[in-house]
N, C-alpha and C positions, 0 to 999 in steps of 0.2 A: 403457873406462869404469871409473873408480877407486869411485863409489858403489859402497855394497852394494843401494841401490834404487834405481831408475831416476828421473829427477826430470823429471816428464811438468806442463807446461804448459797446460792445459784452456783452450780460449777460446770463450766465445758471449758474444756482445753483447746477446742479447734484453732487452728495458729494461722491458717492461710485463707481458706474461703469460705463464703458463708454458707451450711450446706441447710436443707428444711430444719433439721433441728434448731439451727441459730437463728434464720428466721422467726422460726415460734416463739423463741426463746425473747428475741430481740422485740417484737412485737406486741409480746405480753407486758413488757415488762414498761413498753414505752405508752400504757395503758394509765391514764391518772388513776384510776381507781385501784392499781394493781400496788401504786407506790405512795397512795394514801391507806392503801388498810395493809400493805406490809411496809416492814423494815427489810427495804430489801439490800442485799449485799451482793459482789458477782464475783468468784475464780474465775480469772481467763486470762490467757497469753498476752504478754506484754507486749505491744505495740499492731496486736493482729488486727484486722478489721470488727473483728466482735469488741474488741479494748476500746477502739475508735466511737465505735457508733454507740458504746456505754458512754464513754467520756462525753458526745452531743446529748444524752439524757440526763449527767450527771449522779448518775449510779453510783454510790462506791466500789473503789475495783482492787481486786488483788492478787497478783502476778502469782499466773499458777499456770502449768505447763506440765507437757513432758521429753525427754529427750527423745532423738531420731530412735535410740534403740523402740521405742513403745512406741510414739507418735505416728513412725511411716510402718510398722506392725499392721499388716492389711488382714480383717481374720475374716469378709465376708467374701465365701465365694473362692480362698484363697489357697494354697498352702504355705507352709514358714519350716524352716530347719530345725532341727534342736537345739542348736545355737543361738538362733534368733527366740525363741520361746525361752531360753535361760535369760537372755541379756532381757527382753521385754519382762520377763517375770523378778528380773533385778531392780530395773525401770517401776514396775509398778511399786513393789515396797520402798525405793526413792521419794516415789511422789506422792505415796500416803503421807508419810512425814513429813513430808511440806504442807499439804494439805491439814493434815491436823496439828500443823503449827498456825495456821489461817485461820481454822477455826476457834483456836483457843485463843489468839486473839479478839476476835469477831464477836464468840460466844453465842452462836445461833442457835435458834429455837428448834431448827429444824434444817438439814441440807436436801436440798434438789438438785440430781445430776442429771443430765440429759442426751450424754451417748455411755455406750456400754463401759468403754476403759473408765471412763467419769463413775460411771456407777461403783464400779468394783474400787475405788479409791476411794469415792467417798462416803461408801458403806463400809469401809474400814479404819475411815479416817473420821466416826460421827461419834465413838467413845462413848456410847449412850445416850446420843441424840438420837432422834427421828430421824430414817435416810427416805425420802421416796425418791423411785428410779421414774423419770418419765421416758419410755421405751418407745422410741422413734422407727425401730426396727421387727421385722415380722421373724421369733425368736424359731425357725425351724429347720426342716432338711433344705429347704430351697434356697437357702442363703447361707447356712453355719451348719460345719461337718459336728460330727458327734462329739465329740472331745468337745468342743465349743460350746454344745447346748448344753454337755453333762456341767462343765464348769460355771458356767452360767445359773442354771438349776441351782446349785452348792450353793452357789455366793448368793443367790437371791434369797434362797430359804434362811441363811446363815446373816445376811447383812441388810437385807431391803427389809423395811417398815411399812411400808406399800408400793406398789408396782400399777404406774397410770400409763399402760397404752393406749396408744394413739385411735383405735378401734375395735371394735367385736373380735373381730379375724387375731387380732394380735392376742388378748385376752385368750380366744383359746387356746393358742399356738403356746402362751405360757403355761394355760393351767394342762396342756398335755404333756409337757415337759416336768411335770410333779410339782408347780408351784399354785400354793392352795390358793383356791377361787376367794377365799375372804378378804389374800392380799393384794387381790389385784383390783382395776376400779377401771374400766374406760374413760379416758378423757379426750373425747374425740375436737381434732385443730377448728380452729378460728379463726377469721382476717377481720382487719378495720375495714368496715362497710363502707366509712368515710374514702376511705383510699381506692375501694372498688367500685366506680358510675363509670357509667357507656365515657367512654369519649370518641371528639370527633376527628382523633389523628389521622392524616394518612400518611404518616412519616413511613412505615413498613410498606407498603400497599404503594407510592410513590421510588420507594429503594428500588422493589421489585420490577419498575416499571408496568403493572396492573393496567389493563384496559377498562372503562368504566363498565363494572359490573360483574365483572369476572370474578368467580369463586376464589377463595383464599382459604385453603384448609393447612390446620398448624398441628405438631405434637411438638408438644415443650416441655424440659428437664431437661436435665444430666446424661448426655450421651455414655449409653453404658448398653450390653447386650440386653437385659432383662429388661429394661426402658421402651424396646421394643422399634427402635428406630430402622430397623431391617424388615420386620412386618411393614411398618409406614409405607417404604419407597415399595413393596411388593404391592400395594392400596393403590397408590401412586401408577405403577404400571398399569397394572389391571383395567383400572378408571380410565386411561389416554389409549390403553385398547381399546375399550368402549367408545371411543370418539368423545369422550363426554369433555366440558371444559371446567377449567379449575387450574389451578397451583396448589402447591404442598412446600410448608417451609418446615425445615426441622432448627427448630429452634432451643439452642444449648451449645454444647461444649462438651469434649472428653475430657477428664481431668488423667493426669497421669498413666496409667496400664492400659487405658480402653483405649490407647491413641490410635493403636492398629485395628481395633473395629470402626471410629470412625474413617482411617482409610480405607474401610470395608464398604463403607458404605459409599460413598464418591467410588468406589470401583463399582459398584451394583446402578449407580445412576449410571455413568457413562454405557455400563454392560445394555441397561435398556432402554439406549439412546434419550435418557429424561431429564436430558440439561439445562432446554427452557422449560422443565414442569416442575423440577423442585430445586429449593433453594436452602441454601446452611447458612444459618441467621445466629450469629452470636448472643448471649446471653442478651436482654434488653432490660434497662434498669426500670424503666415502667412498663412494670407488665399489667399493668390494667389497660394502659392505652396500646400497647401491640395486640394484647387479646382481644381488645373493641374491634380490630384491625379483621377480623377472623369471622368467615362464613362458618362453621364445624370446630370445634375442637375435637381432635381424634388425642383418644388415651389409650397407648396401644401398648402396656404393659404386659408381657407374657409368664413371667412370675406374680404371684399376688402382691399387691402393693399394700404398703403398710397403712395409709390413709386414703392419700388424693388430692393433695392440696390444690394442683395446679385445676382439678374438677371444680372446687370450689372457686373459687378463681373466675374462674372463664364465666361459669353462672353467677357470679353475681357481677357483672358489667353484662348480662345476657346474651350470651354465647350460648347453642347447642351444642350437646356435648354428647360424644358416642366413645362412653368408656368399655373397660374390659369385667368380666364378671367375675372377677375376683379379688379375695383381700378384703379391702377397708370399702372399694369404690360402691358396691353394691346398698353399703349404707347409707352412702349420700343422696345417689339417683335411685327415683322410683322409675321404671322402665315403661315409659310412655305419657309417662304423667311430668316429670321436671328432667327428662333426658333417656337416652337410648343406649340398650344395655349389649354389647355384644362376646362373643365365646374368643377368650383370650386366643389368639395367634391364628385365628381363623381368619383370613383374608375376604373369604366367600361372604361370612357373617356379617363384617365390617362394610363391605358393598352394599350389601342391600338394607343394611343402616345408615349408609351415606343419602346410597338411591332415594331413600324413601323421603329425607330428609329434604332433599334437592331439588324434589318433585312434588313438593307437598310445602310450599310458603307459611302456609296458615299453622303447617303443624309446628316448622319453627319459630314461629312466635307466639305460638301457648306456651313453647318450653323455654322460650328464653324469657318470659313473664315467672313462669311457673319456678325455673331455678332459680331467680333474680329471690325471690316468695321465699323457698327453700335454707339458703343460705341465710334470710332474713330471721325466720324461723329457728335455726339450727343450728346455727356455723358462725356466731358471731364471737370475738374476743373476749366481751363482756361475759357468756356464758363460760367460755374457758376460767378466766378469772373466778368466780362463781364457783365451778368445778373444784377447781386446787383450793380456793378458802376452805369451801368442805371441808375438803380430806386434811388439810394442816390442821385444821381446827379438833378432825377425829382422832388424827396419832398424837396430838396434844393431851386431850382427856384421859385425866388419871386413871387407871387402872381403877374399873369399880363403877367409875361415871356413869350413871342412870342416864338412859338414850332421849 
């Protein structure tokens, strides 16, 4: 390679909202360190908010999409027609060819795609370039039917150069699907430290109309079954049987198909008479200051989750956090030492990891010290960055390159 920086190719198509992958994506990149030791470039949809908030970094960017046939293509969790699998599988070799008409202009060193339909493009559209897929998604039964993982498999052994998920859990969930352990690599997420201290809002905690002193327990994400926002208001009940005091805000949004679970859920509040105990809190654009806001953060995910962002998150503005034992989460929290670990969808569990918490001051503040520590340790941007140089730097070395 004749550069002095690698000229790394970024591709996501997301067109409407910004989901964790864009995030990461968006946050890595808005890393000076990230855009002083690469040449970086980005595919993304014209005018979407990901196009947007490159344009305030001054990225270069290049209109790359896909049609509704692929775009609204839902494969997690989902089923699709025959029809619909022909026109998306029409859709995909469309947007290879755009795509590797992008990058033959471009001429990158290397592409990174970073949701699945992005993978399977532009490891067809890299003509012998280096593809690494960074895999956002836990690739198994729990979320993708079999047809889905076989084809996945195919194309990763067939077109990925290396495969970075997101944590351990994901890593195996690939290499049990037959994709060999040499090409895959953890690169578990990061946030600016800068952007996550305590703050002293009580914009939330005032909406709510809060009494001084009165608990505030949150679960935040993407309203969707497996997010687990049905356990929550079950928590919620339970808790205001006990007499105990507190609020619970579920904090998000349904996007598209889940809209009838969350009218599942306002029919399960009103069912348990819990109208002044929990509240549905729109997306909040600083979520460091609504998480400062927050006695507990409950992560009450019933399928394993692929990282934990919003775990790290909450610990570092020092929030206690009582996630689920499954997925990626168990890598972040030590279980008693920087946060409280409890048995996915176990309501009982969740209790007496609240209880404890509730009842016990002193212990949540070793652990919102301790996670605060953790995240500092472990979960920083700068190490992501660090990460991916690696690996760009290893699918670079010539065939032969002594180690």
């Amino acid at each position: 390679m004749s550069r002095e920086r690698p000229r790394i190719l970024f591709v996501d198509h997301v067109s409407k909202v910004l989901g964790g992958a864009e995030v990461n994506l968006l946050e890595l990149l808005a890393l000076p360190a990230a855009r002083e030791g690469w040449d970086v470039h980005v595919a993304c949809a014209p005018g979407s908010p990901l196009e947007a908030a490159f344009a305030k970094l001054g990225v270069p960017r290049h209109p790359f999409g896909f049609a509704p046939a692929l775009n609204e293509l839902r494969v997690v969790g989902r089923g699709f027609s025959p029809m619909a699998k022909f026109r998306g599988w029409r859709e995909l070799q469309n947007a290879t060819g755009r795509l590797r008409g992008i990058a033959a202009a471009v001429r990158p060193d290397v592409l990174l795609s970073c949701t699945n339909k992005d993978h399977f493009v532009a490891g067809a559209a890299a003509a012998g370039r280096p593809s690494i897929w960074w895999v956002n998604d836990i690739v198994s039964a729990d979320f993708f039917s079999w047809p889905v993982r076989r084809m996945f498999s195919a194309k990763a052994k067939q077109l990925a150069t290396r495969l970075a998920p997101v944590s351990g859990f994901g890593r195996a969930a690939l290499i049990a699907e037959g994709i060999p352990a040499g090409r895959t690599t953890t690169v578990h997420n990061g946030i600016p430290l800068d952007r996550y201290r305590r703050s002293g809002s009580t914009l939330l905690r005032d909406q709510l109309r809060l009494g001084p002193g009165e608990p505030l327990f949150g679960l935040v994400g993407r309203v969707t079954p497996w997010k687990g926002q049905d356990l929550f208001i079950r928590i919620a009940a339970e808790w205001a049987r006990q007499g105990r005091p507190g609020r619970f805000a579920v904090i998000g949004r349904a996007f598209n198909e889940d809209g009838p679970f969350e009218a599942s859920l306002h029919d399960a509040v009103r069912h348990h008479g819990l109208e002044g105990r929990v509240h549905f809190v729109a997306f909040q654009a600083d979520i460091a200051a609504t998480l400062s806001q927050l006695d507990v953060l409950l992560h009450c995910s019933t399928k394993p989750e692929p990282f934990g962002r919003v775990v790290i998150e909450a610990m570092a503005v020092g929030v206690p956090v009582v996630g689920a034992r499954a997925g990626g989460v168990p890598e972040i929290l030590t279980d008693g030492v920087d946060g409280l670990l409890a048995a996915p969808g176990n309501v009982g569990d969740y209790l007496r990891r609240l209880t404890a918490l509730m009842d016990a001051p002193a212990l949540r503040a070793s652990l919102a010290v301790a996670g605060r520590r953790t995240v500092e340790q472990r979960f920083t941007l700068e190490r992501v960055h660090a990460d991916f140089s690696r690996m760009v730097g290893a699918v670079l070395e010539p065939p032969g390159t002594p180690c």
